[in-house]
N, CA and C of each residue as an Amber inpcrd file, in Angstrom:
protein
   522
 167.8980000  65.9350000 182.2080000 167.4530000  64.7750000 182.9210000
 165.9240000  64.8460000 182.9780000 165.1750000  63.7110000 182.9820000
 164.1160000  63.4010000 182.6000000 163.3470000  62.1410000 182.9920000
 162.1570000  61.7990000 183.4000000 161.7520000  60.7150000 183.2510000
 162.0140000  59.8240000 181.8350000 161.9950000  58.6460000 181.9210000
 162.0320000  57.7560000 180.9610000 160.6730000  57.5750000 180.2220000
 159.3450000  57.7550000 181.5600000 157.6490000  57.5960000 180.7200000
 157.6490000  58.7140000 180.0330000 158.5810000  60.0880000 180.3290000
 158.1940000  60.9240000 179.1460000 158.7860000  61.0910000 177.7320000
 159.9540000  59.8910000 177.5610000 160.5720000  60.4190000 176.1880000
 159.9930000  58.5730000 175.6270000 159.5430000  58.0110000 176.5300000
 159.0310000  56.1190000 176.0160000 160.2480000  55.9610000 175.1760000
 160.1980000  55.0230000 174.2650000 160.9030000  54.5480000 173.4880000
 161.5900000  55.5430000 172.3960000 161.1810000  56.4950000 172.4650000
 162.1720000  58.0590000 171.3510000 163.0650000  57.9930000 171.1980000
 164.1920000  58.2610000 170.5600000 165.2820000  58.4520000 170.8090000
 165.4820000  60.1510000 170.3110000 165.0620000  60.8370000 170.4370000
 164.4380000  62.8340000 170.5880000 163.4790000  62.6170000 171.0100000
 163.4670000  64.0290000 171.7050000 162.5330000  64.7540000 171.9910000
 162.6570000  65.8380000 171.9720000 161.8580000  66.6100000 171.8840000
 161.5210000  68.4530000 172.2500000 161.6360000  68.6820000 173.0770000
 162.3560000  69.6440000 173.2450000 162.6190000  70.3020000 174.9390000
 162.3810000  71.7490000 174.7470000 160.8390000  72.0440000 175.1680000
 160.8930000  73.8050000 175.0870000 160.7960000  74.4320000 176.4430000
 161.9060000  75.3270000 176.5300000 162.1790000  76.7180000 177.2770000
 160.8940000  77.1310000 177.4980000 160.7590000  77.5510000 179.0620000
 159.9020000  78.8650000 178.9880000 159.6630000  80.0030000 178.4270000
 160.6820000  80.4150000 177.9210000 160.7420000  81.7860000 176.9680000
 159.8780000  81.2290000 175.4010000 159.7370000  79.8280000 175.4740000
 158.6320000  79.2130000 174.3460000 159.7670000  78.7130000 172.8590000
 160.9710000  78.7040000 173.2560000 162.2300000  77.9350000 172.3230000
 161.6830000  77.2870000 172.2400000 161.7740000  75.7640000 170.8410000
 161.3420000  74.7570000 171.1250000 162.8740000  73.8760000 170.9320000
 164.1200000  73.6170000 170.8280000 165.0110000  72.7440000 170.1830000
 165.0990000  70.9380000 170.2140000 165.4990000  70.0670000 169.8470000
 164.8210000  69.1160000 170.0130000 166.3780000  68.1090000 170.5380000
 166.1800000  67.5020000 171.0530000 167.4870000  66.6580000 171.4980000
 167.3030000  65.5290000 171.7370000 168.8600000  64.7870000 172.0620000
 168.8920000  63.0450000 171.6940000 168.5860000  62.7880000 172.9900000
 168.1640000  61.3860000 173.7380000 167.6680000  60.4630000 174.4380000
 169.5910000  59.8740000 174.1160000 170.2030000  60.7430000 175.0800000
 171.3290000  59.8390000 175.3440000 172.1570000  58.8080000 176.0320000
 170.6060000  58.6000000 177.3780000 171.2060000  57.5560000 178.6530000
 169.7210000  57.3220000 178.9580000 169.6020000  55.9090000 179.2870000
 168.1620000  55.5620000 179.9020000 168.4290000  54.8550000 181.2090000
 167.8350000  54.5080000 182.3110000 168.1790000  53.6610000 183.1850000
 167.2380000  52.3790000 183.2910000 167.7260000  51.2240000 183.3600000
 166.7840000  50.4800000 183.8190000 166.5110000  49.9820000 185.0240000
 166.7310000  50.7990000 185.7270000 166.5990000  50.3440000 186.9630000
 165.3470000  51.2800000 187.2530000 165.4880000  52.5010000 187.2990000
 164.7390000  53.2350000 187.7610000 163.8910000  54.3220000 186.3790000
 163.0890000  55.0490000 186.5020000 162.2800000  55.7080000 185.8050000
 163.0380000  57.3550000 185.0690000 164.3440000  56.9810000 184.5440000
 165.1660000  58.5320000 184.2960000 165.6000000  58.2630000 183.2280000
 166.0090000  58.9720000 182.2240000 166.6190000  59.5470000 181.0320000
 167.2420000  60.5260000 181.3200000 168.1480000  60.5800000 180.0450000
 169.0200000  62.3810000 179.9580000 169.2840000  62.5080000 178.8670000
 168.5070000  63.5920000 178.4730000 168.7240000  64.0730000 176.8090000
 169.6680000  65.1460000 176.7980000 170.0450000  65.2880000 176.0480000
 171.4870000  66.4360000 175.3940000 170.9830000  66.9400000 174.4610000
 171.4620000  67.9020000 174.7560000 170.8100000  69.2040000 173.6670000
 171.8440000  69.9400000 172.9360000 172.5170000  69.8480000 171.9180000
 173.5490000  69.9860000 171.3970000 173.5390000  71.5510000 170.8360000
 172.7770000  72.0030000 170.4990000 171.9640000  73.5340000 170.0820000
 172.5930000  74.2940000 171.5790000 173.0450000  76.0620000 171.3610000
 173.1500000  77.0050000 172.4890000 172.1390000  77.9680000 172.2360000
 171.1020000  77.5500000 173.4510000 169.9420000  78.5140000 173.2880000
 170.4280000  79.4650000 174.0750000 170.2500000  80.9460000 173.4380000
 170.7170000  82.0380000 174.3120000 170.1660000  82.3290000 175.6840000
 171.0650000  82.5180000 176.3590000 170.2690000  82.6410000 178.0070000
 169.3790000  81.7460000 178.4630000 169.7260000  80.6070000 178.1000000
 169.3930000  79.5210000 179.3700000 170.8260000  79.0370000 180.0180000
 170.8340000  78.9650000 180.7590000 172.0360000  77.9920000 181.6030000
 171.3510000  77.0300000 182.6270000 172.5440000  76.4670000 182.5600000
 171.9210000  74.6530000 183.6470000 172.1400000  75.0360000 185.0140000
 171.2480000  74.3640000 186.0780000 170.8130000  73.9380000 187.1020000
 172.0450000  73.1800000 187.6840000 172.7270000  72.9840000 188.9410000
 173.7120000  72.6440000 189.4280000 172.6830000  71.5860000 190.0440000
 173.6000000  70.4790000 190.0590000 172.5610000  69.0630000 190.4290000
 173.1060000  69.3660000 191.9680000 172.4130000  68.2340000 193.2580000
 172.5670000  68.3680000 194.2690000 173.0430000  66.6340000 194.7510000
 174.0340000  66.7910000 194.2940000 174.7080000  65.1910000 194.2470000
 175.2100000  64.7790000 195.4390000 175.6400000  65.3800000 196.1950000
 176.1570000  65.6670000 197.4240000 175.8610000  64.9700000 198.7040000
 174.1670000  64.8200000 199.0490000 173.3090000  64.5730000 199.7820000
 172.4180000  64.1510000 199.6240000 171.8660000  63.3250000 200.6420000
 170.0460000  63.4460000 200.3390000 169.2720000  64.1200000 201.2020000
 168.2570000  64.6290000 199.9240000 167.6050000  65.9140000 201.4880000
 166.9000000  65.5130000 202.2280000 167.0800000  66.6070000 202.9310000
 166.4000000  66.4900000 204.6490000 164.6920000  66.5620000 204.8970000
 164.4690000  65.5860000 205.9300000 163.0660000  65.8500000 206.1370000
 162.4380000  67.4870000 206.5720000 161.6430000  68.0540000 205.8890000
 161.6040000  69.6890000 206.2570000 161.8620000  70.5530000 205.1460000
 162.9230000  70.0640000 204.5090000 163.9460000  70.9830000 203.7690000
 162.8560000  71.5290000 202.5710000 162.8860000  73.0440000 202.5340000
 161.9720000  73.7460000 201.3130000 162.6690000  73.3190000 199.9110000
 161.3000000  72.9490000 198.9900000 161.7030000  73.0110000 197.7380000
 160.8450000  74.0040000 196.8340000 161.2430000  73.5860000 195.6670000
 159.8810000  74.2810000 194.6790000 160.0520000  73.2340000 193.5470000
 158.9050000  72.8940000 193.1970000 158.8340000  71.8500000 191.5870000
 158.4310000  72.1170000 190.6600000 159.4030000  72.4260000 189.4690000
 159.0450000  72.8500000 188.2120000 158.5700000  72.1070000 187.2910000
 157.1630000  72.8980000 186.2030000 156.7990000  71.8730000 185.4700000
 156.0250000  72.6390000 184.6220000 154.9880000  71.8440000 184.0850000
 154.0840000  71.9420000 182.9010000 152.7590000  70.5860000 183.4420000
 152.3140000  71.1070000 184.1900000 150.8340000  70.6910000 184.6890000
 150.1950000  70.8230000 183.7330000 149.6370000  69.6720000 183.0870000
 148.3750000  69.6460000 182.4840000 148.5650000  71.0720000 181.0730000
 149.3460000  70.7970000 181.0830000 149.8360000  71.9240000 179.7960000
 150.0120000  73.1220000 179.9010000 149.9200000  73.7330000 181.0530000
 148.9350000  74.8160000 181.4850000 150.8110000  76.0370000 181.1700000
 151.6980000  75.3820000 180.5730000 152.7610000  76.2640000 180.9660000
 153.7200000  75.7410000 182.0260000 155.3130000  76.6410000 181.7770000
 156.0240000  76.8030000 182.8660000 155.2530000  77.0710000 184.1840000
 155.3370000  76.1510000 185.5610000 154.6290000  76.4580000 186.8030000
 155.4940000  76.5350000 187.8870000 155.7140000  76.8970000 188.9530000
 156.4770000  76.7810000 189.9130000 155.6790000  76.5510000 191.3210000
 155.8050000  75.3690000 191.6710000 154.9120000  74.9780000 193.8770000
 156.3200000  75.0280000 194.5170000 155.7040000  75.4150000 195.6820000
 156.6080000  75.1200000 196.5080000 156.1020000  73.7520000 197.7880000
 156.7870000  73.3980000 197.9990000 156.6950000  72.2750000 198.9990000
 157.4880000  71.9180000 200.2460000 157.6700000  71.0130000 200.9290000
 158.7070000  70.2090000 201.8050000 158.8490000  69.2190000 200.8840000
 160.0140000  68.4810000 202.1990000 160.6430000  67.3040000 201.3930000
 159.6690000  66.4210000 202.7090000 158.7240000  65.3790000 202.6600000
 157.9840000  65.2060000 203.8180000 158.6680000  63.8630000 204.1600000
 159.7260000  63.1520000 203.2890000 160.1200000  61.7710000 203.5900000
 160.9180000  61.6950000 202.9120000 162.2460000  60.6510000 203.3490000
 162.7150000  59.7260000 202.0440000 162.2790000  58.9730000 202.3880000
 162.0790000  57.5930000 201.4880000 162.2370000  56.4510000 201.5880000
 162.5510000  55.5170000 201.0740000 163.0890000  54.3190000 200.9680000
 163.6500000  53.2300000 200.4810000 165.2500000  53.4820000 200.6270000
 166.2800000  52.4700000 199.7310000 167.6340000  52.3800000 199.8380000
 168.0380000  52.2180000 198.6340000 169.4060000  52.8880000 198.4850000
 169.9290000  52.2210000 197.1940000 169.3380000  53.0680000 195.7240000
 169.2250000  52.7650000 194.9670000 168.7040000  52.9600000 193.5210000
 166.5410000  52.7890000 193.7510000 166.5970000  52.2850000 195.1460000
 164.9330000  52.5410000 194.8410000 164.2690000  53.4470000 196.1970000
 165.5630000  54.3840000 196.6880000 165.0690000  55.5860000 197.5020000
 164.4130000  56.7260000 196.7770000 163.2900000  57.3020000 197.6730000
 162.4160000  57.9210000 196.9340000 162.3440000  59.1110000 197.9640000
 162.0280000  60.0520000 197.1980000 161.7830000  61.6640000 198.0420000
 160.5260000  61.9650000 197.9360000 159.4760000  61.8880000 199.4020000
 157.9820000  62.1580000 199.0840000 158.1190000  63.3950000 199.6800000
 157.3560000  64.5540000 198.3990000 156.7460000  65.9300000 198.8240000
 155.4610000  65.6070000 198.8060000 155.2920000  67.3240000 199.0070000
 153.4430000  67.7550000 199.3370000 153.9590000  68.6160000 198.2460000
 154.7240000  69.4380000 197.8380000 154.4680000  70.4200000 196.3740000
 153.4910000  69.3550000 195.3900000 152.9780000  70.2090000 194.8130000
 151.9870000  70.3400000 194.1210000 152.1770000  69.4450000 192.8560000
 152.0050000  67.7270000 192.6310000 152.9090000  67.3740000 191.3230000
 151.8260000  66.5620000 190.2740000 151.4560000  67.0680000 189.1900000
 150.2980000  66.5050000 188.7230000 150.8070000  66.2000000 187.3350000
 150.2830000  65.4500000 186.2490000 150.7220000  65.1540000 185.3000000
 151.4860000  66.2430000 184.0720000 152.4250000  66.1960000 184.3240000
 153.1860000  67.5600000 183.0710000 154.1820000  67.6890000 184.0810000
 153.9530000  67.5370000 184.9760000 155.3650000  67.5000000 185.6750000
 156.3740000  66.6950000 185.9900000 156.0150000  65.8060000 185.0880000
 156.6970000  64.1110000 184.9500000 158.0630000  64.7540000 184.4910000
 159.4760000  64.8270000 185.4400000 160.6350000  65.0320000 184.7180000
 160.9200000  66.2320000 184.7260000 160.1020000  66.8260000 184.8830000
 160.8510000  68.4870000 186.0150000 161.6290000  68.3170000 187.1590000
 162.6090000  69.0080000 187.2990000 163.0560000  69.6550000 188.8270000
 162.4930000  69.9050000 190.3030000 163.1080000  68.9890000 191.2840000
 162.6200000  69.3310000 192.3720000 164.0240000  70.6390000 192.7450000
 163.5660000  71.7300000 193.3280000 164.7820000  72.7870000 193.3890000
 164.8920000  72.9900000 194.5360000 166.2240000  72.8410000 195.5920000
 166.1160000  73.7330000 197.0080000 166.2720000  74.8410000 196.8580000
 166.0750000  75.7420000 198.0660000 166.1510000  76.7420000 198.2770000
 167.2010000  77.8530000 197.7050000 168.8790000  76.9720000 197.5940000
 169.6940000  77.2000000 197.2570000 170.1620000  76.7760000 195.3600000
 168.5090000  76.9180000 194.8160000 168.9150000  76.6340000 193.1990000
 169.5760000  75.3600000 192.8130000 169.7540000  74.1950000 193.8650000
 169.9980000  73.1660000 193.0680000 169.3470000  72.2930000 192.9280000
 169.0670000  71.3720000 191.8730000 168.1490000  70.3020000 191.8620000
 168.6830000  68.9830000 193.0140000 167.3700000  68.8840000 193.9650000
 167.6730000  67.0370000 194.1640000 167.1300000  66.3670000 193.8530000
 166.3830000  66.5220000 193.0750000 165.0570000  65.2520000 192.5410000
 164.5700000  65.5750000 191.2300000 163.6410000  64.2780000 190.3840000
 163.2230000  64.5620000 189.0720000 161.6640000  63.8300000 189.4130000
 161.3100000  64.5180000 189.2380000 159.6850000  64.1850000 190.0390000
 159.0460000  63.7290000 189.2750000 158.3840000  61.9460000 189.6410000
 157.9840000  61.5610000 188.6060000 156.6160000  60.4660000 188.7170000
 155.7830000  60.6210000 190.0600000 154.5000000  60.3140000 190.5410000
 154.1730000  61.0480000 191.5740000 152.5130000  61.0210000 191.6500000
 152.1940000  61.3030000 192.3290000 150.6070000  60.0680000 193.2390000
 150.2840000  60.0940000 194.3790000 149.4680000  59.1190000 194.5050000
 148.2080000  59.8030000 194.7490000 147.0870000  59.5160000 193.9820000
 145.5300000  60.4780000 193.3060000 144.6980000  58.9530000 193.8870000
 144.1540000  59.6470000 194.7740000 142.6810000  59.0670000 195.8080000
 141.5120000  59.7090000 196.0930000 140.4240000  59.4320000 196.0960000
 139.7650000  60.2080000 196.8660000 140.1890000  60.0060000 198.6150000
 140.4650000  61.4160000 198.8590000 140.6990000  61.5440000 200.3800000
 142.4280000  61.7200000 200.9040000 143.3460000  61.5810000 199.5240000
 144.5030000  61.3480000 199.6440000 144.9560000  62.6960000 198.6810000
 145.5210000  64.0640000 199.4850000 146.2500000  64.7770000 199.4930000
 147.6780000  65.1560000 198.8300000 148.3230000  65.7100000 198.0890000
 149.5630000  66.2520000 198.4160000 150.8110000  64.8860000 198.4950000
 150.7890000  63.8550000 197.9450000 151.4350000  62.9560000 198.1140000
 152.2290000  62.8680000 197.0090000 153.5020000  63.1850000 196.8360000
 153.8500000  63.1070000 195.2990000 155.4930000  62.1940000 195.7870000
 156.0830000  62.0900000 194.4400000 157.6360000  61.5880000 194.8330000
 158.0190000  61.7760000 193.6830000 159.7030000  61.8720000 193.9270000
 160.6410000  62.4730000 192.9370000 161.6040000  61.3990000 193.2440000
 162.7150000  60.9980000 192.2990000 163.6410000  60.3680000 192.3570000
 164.7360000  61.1300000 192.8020000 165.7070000  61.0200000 193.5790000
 166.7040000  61.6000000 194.1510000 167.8690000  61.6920000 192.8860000
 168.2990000  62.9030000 193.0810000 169.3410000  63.2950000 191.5070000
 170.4760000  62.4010000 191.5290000 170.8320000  62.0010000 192.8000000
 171.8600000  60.8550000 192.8710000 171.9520000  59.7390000 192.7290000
 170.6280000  59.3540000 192.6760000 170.1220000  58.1710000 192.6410000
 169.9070000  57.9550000 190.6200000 169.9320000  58.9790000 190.4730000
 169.3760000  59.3140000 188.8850000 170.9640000  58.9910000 188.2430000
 171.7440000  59.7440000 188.7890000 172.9980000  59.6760000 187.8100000
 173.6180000  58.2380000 188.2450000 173.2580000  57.7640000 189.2030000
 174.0560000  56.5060000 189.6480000 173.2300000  55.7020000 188.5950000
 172.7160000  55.5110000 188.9470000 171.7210000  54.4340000 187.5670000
 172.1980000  54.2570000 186.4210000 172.7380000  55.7420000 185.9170000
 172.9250000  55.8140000 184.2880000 174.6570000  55.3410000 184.9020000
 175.5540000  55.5470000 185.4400000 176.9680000  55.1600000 185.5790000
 177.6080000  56.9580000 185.5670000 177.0640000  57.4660000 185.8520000
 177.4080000  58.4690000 185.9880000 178.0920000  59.3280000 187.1340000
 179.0880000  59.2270000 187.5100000 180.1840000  59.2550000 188.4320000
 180.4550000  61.3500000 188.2170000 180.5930000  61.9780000 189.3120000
 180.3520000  63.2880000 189.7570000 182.0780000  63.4540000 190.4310000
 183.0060000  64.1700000 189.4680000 184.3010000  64.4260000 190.3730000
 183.7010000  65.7230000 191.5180000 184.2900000  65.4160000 192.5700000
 184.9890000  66.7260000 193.5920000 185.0330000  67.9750000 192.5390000
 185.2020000  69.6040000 192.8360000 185.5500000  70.2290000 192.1700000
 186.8820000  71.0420000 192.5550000 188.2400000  70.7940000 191.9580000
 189.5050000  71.2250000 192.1640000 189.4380000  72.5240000 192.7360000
 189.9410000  72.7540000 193.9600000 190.3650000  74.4490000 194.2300000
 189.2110000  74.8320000 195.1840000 188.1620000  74.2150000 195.2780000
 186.9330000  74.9780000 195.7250000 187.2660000  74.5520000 196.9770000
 187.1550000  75.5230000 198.2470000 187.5570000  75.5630000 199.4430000
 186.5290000  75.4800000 199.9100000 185.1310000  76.0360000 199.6920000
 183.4600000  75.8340000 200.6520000 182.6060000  75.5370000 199.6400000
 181.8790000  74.5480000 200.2850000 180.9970000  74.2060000 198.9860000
 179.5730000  73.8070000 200.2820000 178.3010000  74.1060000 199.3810000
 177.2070000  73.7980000 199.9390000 176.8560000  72.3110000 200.4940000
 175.8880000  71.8410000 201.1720000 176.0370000  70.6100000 201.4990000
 175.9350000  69.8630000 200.3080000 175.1610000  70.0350000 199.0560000
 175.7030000  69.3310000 197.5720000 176.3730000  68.9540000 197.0960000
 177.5180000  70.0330000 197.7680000 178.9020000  69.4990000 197.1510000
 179.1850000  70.3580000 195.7590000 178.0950000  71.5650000 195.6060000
 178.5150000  72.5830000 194.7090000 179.5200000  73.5610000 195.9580000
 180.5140000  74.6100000 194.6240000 180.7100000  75.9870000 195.1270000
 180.0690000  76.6470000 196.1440000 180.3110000  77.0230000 197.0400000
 180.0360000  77.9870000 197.9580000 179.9410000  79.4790000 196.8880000
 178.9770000  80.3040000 196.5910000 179.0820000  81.3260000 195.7170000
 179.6770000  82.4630000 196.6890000 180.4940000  83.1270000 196.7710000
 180.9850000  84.4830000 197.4640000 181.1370000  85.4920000 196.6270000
 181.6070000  87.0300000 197.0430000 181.3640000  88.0640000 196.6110000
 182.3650000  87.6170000 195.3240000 183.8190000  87.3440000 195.9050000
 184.8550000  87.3020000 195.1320000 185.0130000  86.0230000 194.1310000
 184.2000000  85.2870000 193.7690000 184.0140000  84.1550000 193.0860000
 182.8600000  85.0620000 192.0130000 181.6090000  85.5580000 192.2120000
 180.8720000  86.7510000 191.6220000 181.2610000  87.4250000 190.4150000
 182.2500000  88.1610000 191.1870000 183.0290000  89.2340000 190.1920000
 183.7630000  88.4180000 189.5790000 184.2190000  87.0580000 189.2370000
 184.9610000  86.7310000 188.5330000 183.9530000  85.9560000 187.0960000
């Protein structure tokens, strides 16, 4: 998942790993409603695995994140932030942080505390005198757009407020 200003009209793009992979994948859902894509990457790059989305909820005012990206080229980066607002309704609610979100981070991960994504962060507002103001699109708000419908998961007895697995010792070892 991705901003839409970063793949424009493509239908691929490159998607490189921090470990510096580069593999390249399709532009398989765009939204028009809102500013998201989702490319598929059909290639198994060794030892990456996916991010559990946070479909569940919308986060809380307070709630710690961290936002992953590629600032200004500079590399894989990691800020941490709050979530300082939502705002709006519907398909045009928005999640304003203070993490750190500057251009290259268009379409990175907003991450809670608990490793799941709720947001795909994709402005920020640049003033003189104006601070720390950034916003991410809410991950639910992202898959609703594209028609993208999230089952329950069968059997799972505790699950985080996301609506992922509860991870326990005995879920671990398995």
């Amino acid at each position: 998942m991705t901003n839409n200003h970063v793949v424009r009209e493509h239908s691929t793009a490159n998607v490189t790993f921090a470990d510096g992979i580069t593999v390249t994948g399709r532009v398989v859902g765009r939204s028009g409603d809102i500013d998201i894509a989702l490319i598929e990457i059909e290639e198994n790059v060794s030892g990456i695995k996916s991010i559990p989305f946070c479909y569940g909820s919308t986060p809380e005012i307070g709630e710690s994140l961290v936002a992953i990206g590629n600032p200004i080229g500079l590399g894989a980066t990691v800020t941490r932030g709050i979530v300082s607002g939502v705002k709006g309704s519907g398909l045009k609610t928005m999640i304003v942080t203070d993490a750190s979100i500057n251009p290259g981070n268009s379409g990175g991960p907003l991450v809670n505390y608990s490793g799941e994504v709720i947001g795909v962060a994709t402005s920020k507002i640049g003033a003189i005198g104006i601070d720390n103001i950034a916003f991410a699109i809410p991950i639910a708000q992202a898959m609703e757009s594209m028609g993208i419908k999230v089952e329950s998961i069968a059997g799972a007895k505790r699950l985080t407020k996301c609506g992922n697995p509860l991870l326990t010792r005995s879920l671990a070892k398995k």
